[in-house]
PyMOL Python script that loads the backbone (N, CA, C, O; Angstrom):
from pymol import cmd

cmd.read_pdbstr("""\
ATOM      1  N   UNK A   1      24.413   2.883 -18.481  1.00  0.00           N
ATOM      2  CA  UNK A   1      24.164   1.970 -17.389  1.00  0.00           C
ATOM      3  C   UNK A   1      24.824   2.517 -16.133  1.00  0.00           C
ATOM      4  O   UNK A   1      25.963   2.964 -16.003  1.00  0.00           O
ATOM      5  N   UNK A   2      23.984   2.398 -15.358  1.00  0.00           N
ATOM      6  CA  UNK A   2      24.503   2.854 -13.575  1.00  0.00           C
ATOM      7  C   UNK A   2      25.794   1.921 -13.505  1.00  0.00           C
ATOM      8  O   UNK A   2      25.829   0.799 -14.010  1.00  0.00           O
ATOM      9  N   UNK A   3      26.748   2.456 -12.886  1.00  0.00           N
ATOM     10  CA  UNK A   3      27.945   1.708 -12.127  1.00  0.00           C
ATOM     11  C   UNK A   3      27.461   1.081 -10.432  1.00  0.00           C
ATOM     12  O   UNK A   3      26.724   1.791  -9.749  1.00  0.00           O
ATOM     13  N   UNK A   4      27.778   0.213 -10.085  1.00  0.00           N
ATOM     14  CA  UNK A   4      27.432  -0.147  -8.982  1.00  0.00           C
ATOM     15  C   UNK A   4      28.433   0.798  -7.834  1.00  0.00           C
ATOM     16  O   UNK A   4      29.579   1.140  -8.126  1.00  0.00           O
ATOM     17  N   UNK A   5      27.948   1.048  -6.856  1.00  0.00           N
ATOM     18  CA  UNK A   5      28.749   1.329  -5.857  1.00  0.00           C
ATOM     19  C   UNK A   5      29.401   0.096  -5.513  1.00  0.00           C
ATOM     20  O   UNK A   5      28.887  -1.003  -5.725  1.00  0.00           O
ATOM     21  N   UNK A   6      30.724   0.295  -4.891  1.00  0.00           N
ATOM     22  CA  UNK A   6      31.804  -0.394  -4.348  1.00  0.00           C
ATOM     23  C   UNK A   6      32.164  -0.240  -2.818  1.00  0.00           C
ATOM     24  O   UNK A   6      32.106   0.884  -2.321  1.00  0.00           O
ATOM     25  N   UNK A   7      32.534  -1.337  -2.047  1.00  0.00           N
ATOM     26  CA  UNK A   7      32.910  -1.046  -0.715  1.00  0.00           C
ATOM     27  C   UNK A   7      34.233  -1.290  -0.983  1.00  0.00           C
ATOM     28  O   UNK A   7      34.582  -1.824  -2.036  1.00  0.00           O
ATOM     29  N   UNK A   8      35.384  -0.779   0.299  1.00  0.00           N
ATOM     30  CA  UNK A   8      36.771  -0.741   0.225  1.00  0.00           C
ATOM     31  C   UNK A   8      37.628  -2.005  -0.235  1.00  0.00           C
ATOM     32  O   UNK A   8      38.831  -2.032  -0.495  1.00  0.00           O
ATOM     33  N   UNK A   9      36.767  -2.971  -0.267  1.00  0.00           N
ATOM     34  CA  UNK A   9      37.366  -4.294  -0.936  1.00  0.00           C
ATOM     35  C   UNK A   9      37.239  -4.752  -1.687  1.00  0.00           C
ATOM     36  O   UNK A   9      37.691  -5.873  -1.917  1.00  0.00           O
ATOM     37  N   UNK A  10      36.425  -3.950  -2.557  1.00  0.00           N
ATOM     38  CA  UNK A  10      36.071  -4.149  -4.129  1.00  0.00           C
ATOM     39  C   UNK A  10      34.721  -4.680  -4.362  1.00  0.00           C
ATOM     40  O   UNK A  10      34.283  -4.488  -5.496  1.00  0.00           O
ATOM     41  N   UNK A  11      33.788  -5.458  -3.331  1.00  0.00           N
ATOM     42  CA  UNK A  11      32.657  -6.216  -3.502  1.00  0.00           C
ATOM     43  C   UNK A  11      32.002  -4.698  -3.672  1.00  0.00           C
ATOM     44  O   UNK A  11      32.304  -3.557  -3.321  1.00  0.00           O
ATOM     45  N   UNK A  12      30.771  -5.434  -4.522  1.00  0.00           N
ATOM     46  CA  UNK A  12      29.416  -4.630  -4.206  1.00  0.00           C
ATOM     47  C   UNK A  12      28.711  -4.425  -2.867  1.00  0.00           C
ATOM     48  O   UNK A  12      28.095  -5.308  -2.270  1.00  0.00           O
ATOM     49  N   UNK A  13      28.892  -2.987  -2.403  1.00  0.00           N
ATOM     50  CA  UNK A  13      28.138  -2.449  -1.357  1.00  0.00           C
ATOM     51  C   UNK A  13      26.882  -2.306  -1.590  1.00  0.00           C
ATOM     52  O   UNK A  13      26.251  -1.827  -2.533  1.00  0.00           O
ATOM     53  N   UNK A  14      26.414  -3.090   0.018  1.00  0.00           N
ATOM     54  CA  UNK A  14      24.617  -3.114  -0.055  1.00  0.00           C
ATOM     55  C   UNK A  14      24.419  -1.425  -0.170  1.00  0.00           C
ATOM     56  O   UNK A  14      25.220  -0.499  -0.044  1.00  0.00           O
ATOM     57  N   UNK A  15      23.235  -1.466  -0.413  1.00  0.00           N
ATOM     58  CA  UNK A  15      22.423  -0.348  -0.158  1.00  0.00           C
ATOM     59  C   UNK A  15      22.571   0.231   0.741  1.00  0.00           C
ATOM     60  O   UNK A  15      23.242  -0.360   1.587  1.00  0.00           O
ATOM     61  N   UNK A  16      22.190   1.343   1.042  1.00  0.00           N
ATOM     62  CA  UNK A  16      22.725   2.242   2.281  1.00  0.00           C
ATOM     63  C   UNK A  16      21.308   1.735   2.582  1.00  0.00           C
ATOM     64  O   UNK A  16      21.429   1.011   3.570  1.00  0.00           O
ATOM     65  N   UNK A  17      20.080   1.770   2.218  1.00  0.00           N
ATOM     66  CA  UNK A  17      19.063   2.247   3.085  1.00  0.00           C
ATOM     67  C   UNK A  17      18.652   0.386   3.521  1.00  0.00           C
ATOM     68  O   UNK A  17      17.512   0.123   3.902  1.00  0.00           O
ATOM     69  N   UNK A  18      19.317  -0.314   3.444  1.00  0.00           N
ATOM     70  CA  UNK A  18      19.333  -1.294   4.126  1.00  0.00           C
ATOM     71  C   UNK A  18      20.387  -1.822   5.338  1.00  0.00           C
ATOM     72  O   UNK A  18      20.342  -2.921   5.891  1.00  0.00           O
ATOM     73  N   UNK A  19      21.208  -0.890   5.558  1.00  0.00           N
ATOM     74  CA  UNK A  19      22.174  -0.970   6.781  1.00  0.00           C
ATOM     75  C   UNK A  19      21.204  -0.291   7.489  1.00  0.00           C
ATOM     76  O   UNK A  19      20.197   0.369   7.235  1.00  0.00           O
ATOM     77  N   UNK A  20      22.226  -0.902   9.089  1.00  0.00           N
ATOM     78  CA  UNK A  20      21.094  -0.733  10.381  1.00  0.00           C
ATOM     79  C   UNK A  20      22.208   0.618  10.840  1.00  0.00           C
ATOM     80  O   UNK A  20      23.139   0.720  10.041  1.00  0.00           O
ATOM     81  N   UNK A  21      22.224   1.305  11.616  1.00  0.00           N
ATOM     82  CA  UNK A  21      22.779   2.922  11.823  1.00  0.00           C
ATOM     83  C   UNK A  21      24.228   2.260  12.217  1.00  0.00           C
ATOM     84  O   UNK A  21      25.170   2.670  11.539  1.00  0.00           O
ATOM     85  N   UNK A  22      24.548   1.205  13.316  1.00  0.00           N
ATOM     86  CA  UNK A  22      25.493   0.649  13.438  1.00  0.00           C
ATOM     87  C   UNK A  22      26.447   0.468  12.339  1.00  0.00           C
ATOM     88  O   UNK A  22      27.536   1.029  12.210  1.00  0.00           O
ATOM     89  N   UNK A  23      25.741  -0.628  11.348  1.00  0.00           N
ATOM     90  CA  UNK A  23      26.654  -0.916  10.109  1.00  0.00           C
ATOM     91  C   UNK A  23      27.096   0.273   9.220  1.00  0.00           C
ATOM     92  O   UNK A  23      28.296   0.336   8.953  1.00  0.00           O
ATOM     93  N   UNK A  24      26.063   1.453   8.612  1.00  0.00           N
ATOM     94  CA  UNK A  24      26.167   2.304   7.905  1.00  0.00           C
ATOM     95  C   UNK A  24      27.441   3.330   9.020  1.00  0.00           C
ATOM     96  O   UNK A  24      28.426   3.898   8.548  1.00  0.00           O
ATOM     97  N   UNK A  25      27.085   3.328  10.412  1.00  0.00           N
ATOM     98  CA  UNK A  25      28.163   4.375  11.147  1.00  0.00           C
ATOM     99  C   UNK A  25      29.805   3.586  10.812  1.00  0.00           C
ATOM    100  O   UNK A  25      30.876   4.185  10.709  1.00  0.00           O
ATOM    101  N   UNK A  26      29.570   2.094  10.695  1.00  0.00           N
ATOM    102  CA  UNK A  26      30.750   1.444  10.339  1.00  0.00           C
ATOM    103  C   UNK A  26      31.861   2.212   9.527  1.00  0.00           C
ATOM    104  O   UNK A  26      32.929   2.819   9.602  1.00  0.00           O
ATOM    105  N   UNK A  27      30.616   1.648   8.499  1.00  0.00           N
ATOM    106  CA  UNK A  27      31.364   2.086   6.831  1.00  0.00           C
ATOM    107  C   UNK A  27      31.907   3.054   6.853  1.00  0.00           C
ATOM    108  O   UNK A  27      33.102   3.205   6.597  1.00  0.00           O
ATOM    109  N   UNK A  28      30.618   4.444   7.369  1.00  0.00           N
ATOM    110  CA  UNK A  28      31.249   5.720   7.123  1.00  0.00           C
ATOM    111  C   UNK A  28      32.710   6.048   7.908  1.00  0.00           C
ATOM    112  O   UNK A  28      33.671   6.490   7.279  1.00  0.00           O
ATOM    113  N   UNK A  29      32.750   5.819   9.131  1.00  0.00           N
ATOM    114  CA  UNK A  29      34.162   5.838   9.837  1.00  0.00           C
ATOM    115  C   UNK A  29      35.256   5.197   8.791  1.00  0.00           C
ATOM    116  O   UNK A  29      36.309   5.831   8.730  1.00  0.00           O
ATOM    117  N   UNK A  30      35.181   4.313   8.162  1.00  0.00           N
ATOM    118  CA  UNK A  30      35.943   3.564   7.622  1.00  0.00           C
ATOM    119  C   UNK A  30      36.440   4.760   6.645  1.00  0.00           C
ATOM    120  O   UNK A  30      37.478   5.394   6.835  1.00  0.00           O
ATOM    121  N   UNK A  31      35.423   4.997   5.430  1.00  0.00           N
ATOM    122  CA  UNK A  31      35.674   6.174   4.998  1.00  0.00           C
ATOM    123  C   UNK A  31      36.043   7.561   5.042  1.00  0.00           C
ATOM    124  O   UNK A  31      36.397   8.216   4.061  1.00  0.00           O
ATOM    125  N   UNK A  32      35.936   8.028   6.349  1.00  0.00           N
ATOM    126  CA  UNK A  32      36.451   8.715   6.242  1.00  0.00           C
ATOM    127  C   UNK A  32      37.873   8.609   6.767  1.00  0.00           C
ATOM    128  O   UNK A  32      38.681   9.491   6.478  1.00  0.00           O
ATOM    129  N   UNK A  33      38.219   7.573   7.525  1.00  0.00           N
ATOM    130  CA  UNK A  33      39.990   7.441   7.877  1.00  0.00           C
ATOM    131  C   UNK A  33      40.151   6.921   6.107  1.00  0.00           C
ATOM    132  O   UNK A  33      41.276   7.405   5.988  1.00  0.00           O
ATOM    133  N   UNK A  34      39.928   6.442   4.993  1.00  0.00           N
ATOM    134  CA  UNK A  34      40.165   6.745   3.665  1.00  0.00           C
ATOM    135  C   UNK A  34      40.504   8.116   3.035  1.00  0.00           C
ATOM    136  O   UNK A  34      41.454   8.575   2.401  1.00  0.00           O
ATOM    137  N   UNK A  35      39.486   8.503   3.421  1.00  0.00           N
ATOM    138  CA  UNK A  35      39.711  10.040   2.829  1.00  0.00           C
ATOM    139  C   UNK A  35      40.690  11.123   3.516  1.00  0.00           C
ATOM    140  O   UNK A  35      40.990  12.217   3.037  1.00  0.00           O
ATOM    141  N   UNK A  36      41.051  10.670   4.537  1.00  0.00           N
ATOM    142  CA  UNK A  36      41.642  11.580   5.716  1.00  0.00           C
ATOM    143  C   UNK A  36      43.327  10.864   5.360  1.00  0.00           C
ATOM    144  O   UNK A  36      44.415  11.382   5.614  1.00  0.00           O
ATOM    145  N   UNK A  37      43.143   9.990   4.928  1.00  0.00           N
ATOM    146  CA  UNK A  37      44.771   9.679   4.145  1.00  0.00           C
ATOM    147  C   UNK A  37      45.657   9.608   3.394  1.00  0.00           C
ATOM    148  O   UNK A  37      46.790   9.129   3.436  1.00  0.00           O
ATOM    149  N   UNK A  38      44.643  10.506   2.143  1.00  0.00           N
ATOM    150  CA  UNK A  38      44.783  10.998   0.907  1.00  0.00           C
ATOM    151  C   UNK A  38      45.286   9.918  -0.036  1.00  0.00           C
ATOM    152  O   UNK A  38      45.782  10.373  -1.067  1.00  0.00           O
ATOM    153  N   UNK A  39      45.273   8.430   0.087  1.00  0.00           N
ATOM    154  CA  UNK A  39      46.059   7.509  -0.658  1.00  0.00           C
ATOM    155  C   UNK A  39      44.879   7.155  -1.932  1.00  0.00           C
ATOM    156  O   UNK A  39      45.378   6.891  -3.026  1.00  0.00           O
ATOM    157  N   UNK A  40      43.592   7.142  -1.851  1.00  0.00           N
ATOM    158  CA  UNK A  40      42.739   7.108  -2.642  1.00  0.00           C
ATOM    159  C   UNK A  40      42.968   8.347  -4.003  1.00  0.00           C
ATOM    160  O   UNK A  40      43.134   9.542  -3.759  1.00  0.00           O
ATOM    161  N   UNK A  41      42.934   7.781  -5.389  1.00  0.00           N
ATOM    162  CA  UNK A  41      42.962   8.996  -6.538  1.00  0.00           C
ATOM    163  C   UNK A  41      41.655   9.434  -6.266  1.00  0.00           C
ATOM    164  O   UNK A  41      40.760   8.908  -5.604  1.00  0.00           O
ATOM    165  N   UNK A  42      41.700  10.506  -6.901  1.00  0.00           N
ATOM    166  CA  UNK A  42      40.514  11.374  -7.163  1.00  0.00           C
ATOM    167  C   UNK A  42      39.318  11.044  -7.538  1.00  0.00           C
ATOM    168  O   UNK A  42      38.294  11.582  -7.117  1.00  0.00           O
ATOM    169  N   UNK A  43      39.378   9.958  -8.517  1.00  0.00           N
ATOM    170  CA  UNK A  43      38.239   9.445  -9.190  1.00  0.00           C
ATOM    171  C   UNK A  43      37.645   8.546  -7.678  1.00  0.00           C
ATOM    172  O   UNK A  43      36.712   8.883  -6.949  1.00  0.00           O
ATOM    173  N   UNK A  44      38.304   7.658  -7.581  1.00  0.00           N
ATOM    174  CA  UNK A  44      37.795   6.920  -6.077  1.00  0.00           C
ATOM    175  C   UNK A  44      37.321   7.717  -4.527  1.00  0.00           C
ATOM    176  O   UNK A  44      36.603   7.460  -3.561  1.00  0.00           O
ATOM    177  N   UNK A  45      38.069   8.635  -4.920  1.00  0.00           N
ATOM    178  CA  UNK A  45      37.664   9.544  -2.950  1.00  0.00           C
ATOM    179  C   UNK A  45      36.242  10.614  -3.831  1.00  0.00           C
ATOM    180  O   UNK A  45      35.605  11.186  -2.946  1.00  0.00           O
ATOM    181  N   UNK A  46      35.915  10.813  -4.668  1.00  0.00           N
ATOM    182  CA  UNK A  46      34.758  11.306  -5.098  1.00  0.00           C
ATOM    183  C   UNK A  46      33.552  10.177  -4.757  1.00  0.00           C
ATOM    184  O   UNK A  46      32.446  10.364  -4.249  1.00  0.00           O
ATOM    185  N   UNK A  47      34.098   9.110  -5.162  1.00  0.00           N
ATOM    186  CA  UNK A  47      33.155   8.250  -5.111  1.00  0.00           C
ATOM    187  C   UNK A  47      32.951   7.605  -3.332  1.00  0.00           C
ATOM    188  O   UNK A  47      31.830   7.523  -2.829  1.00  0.00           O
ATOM    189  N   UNK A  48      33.913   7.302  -2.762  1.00  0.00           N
ATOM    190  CA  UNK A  48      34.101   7.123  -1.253  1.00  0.00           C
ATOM    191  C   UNK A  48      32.965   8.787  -0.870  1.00  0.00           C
ATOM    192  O   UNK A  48      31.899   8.712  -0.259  1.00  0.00           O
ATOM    193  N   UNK A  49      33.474   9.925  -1.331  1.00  0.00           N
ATOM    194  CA  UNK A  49      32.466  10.764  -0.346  1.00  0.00           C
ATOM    195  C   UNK A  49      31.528  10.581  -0.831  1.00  0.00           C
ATOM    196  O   UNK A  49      30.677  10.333   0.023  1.00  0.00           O
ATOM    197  N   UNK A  50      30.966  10.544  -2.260  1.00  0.00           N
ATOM    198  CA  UNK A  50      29.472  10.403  -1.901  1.00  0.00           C
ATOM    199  C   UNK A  50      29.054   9.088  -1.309  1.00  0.00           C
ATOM    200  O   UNK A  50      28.283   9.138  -0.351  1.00  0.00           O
ATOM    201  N   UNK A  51      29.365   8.182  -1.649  1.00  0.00           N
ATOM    202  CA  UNK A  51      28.945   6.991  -0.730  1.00  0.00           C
ATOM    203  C   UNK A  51      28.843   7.313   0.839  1.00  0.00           C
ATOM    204  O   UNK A  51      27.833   6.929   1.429  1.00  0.00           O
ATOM    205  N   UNK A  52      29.861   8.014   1.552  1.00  0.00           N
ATOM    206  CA  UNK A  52      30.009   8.478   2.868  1.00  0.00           C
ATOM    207  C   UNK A  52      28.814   9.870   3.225  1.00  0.00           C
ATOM    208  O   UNK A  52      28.477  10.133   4.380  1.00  0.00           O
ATOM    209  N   UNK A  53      28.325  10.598   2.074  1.00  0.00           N
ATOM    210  CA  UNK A  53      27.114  11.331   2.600  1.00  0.00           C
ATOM    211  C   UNK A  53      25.895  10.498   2.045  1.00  0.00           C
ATOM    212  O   UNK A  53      24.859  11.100   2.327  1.00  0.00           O
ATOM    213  N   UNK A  54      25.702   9.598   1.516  1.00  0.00           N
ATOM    214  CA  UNK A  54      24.525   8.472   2.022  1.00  0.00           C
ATOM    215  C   UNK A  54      24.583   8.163   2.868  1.00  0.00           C
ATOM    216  O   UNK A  54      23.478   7.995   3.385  1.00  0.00           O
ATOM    217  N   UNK A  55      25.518   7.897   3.552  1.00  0.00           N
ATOM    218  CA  UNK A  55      25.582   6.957   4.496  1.00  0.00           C
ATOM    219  C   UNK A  55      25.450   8.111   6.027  1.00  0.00           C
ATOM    220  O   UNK A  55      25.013   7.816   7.139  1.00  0.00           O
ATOM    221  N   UNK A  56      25.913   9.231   5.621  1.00  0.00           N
ATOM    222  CA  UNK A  56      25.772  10.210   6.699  1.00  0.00           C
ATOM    223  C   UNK A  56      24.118  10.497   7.027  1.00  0.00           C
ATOM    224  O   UNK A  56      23.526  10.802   8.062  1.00  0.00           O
ATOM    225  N   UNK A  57      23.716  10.271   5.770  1.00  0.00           N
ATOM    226  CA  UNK A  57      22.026  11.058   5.662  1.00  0.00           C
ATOM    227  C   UNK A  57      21.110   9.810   5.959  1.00  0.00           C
ATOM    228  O   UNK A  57      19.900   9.865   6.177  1.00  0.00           O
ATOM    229  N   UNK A  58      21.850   8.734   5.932  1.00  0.00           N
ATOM    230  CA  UNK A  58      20.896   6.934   6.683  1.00  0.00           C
ATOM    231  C   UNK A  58      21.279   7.260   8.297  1.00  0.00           C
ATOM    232  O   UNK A  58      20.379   7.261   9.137  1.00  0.00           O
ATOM    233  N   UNK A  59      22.624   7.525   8.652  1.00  0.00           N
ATOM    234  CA  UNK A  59      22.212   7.879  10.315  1.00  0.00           C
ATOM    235  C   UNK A  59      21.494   8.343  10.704  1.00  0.00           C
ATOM    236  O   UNK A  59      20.665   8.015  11.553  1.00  0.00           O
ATOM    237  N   UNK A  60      21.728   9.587   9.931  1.00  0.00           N
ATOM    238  CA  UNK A  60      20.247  10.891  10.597  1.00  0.00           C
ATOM    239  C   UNK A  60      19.096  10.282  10.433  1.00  0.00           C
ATOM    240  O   UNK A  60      18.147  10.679  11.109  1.00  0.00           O
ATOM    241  N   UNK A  61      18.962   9.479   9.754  1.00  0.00           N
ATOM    242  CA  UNK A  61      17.360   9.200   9.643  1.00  0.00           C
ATOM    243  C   UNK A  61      17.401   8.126  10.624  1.00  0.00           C
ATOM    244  O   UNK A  61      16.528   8.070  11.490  1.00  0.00           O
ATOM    245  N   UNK A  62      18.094   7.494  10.580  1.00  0.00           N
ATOM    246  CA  UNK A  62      17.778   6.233  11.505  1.00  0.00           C
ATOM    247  C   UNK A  62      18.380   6.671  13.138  1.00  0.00           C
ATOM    248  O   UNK A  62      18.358   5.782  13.989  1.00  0.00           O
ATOM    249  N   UNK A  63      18.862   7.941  13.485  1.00  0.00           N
ATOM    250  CA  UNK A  63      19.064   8.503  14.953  1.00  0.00           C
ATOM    251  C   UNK A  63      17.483   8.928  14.991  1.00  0.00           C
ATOM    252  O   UNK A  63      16.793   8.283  15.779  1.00  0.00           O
ATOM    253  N   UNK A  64      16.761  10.070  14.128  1.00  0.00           N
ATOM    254  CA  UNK A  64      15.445  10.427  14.070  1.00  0.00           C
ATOM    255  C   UNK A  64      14.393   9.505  14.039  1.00  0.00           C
ATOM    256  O   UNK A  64      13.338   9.800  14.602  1.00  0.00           O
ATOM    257  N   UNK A  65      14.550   8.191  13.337  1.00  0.00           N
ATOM    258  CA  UNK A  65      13.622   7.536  14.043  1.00  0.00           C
ATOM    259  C   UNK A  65      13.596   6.969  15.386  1.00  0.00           C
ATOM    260  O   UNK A  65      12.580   7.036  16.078  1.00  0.00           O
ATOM    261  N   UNK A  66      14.731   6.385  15.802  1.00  0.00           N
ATOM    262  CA  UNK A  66      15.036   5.950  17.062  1.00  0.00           C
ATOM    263  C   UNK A  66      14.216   7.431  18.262  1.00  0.00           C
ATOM    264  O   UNK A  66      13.467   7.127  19.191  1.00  0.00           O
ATOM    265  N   UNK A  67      14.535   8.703  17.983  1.00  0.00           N
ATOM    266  CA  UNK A  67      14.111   9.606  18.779  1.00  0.00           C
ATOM    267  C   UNK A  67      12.710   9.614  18.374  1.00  0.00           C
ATOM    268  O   UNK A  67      11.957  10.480  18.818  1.00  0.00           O
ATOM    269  N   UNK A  68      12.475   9.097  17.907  1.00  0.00           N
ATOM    270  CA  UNK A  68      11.070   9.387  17.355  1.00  0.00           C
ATOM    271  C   UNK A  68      10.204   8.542  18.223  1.00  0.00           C
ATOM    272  O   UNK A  68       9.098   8.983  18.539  1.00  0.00           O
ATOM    273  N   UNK A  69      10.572   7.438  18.619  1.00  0.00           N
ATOM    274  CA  UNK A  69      10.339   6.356  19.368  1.00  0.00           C
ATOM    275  C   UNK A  69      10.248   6.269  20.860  1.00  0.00           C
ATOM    276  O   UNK A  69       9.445   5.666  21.571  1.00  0.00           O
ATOM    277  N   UNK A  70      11.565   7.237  21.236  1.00  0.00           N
ATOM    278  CA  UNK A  70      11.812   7.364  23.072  1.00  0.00           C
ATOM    279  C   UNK A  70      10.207   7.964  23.438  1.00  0.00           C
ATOM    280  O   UNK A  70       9.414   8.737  22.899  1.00  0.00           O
ATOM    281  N   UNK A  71      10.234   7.403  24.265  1.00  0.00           N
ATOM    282  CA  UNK A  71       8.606   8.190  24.651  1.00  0.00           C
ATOM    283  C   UNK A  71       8.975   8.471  26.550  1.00  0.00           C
ATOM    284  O   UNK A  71       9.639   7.624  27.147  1.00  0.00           O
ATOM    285  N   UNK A  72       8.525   9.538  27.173  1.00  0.00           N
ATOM    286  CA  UNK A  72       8.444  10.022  28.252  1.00  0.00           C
ATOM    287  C   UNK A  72       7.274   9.352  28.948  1.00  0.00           C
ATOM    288  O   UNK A  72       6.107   9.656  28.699  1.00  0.00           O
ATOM    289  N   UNK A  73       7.791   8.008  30.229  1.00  0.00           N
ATOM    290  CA  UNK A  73       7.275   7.420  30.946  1.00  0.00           C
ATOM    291  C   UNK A  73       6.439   8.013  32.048  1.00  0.00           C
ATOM    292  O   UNK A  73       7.127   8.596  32.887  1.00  0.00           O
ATOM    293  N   UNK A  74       5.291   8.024  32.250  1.00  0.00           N
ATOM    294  CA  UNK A  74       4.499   8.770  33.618  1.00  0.00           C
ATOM    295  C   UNK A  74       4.360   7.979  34.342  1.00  0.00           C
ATOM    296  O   UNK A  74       3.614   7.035  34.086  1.00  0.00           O
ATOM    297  N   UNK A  75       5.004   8.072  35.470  1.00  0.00           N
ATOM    298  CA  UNK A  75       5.152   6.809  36.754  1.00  0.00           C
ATOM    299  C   UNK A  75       4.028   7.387  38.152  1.00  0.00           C
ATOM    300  O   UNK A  75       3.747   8.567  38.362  1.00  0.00           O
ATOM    301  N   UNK A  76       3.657   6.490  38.759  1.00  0.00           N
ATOM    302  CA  UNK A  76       2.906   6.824  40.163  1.00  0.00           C
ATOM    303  C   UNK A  76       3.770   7.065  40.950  1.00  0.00           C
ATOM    304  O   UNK A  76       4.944   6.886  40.626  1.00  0.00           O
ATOM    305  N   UNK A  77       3.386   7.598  42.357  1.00  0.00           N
ATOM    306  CA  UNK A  77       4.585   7.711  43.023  1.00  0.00           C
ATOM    307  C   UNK A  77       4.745   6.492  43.408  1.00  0.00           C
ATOM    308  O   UNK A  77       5.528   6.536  44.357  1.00  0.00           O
ATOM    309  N   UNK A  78       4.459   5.495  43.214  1.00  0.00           N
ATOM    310  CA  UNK A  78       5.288   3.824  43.765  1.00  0.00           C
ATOM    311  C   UNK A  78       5.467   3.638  43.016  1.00  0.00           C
ATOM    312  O   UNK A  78       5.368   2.411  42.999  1.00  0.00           O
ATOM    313  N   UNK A  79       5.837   4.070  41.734  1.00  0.00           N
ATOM    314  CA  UNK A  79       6.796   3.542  40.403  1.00  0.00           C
ATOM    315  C   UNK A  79       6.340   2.920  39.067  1.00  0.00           C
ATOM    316  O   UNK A  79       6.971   2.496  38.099  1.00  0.00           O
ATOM    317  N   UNK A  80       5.071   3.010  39.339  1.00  0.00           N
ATOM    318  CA  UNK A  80       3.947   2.482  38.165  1.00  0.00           C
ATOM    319  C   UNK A  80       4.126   2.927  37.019  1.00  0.00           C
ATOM    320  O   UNK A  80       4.372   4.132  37.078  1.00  0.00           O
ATOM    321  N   UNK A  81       4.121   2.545  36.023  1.00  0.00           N
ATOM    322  CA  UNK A  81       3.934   3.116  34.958  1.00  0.00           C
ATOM    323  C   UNK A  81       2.482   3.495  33.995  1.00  0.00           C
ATOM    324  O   UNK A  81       1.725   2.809  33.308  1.00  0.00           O
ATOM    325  N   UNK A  82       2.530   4.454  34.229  1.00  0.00           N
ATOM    326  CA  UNK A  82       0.953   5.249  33.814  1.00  0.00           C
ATOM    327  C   UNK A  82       0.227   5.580  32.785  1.00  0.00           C
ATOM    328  O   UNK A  82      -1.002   5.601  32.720  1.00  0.00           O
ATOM    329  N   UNK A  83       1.605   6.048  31.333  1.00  0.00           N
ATOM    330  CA  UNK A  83       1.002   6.169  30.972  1.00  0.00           C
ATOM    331  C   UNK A  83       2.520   6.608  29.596  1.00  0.00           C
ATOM    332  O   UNK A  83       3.372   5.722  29.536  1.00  0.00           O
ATOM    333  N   UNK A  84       2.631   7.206  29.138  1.00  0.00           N
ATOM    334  CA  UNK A  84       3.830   7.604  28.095  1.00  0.00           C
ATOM    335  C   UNK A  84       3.514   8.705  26.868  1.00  0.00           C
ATOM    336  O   UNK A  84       2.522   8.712  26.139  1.00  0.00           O
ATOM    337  N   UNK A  85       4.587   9.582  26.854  1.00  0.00           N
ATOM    338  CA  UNK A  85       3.881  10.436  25.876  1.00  0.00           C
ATOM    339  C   UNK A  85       5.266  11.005  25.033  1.00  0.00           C
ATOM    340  O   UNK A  85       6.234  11.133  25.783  1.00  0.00           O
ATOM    341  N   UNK A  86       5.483  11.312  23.820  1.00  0.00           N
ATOM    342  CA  UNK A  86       6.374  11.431  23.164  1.00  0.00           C
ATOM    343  C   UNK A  86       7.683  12.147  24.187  1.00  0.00           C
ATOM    344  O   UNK A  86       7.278  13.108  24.841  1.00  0.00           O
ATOM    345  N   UNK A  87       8.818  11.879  24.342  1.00  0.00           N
ATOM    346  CA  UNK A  87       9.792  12.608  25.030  1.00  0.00           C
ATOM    347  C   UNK A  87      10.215  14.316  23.951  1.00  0.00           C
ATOM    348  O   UNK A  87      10.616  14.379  22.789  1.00  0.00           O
ATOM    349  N   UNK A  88       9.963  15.273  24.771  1.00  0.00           N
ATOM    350  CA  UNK A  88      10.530  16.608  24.152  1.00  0.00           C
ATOM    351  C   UNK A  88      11.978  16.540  24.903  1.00  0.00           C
ATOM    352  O   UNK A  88      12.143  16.557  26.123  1.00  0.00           O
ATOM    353  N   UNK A  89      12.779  16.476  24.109  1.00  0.00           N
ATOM    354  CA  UNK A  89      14.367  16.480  24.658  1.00  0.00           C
ATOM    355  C   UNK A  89      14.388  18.277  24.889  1.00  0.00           C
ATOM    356  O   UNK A  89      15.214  18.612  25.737  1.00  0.00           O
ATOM    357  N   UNK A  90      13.792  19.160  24.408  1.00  0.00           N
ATOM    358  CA  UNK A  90      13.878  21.082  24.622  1.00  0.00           C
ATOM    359  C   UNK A  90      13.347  21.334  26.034  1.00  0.00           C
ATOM    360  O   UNK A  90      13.277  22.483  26.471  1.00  0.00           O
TER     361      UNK A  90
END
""", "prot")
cmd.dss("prot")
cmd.show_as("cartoon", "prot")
cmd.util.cbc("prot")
cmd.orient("prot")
């Protein structure tokens, strides 16, 4: 049987892929000032990092969709908006 993941207070942690980039950037900060303080045993900071690279790999996806989204506004010259087309940040 799967073990549930755990958050730092013992409850069951939601799902990563249901935190919004905010909440998941939460956690992970949290974790890593955990791991960066060495007070966690071994068995637990194994489990804190992988929980913390889910949670690294839900930002990226949820920064990539957000960019996925910005779109490059085509204005008139009196400020209209014309028309929009994916933003190339290159």
């Amino acid at each position: 049987m799967e073990s549930e993941t755990h958050n730092l207070a013992g409850n069951a942690a939601p799902p990563v892929e249901d935190l919004s980039f905010e909440e998941a950037l939460r956690e992970l900060e949290t974790i890593v000032r955990k791991l960066e303080s060495g007070d966690a045993p071994l068995e637990a900071s194994i489990t804190l990092y992988s929980r913390g690279e889910a949670l690294r790999a839900q930002c990226t996806r949820r920064l990539a969709d957000a960019e996925a989204k910005i779109q490059k506004l085509t204005l008139t010259p009196t400020g209209d908006v014309v028309g929009a087309q994916p933003f190339d940040a290159g």
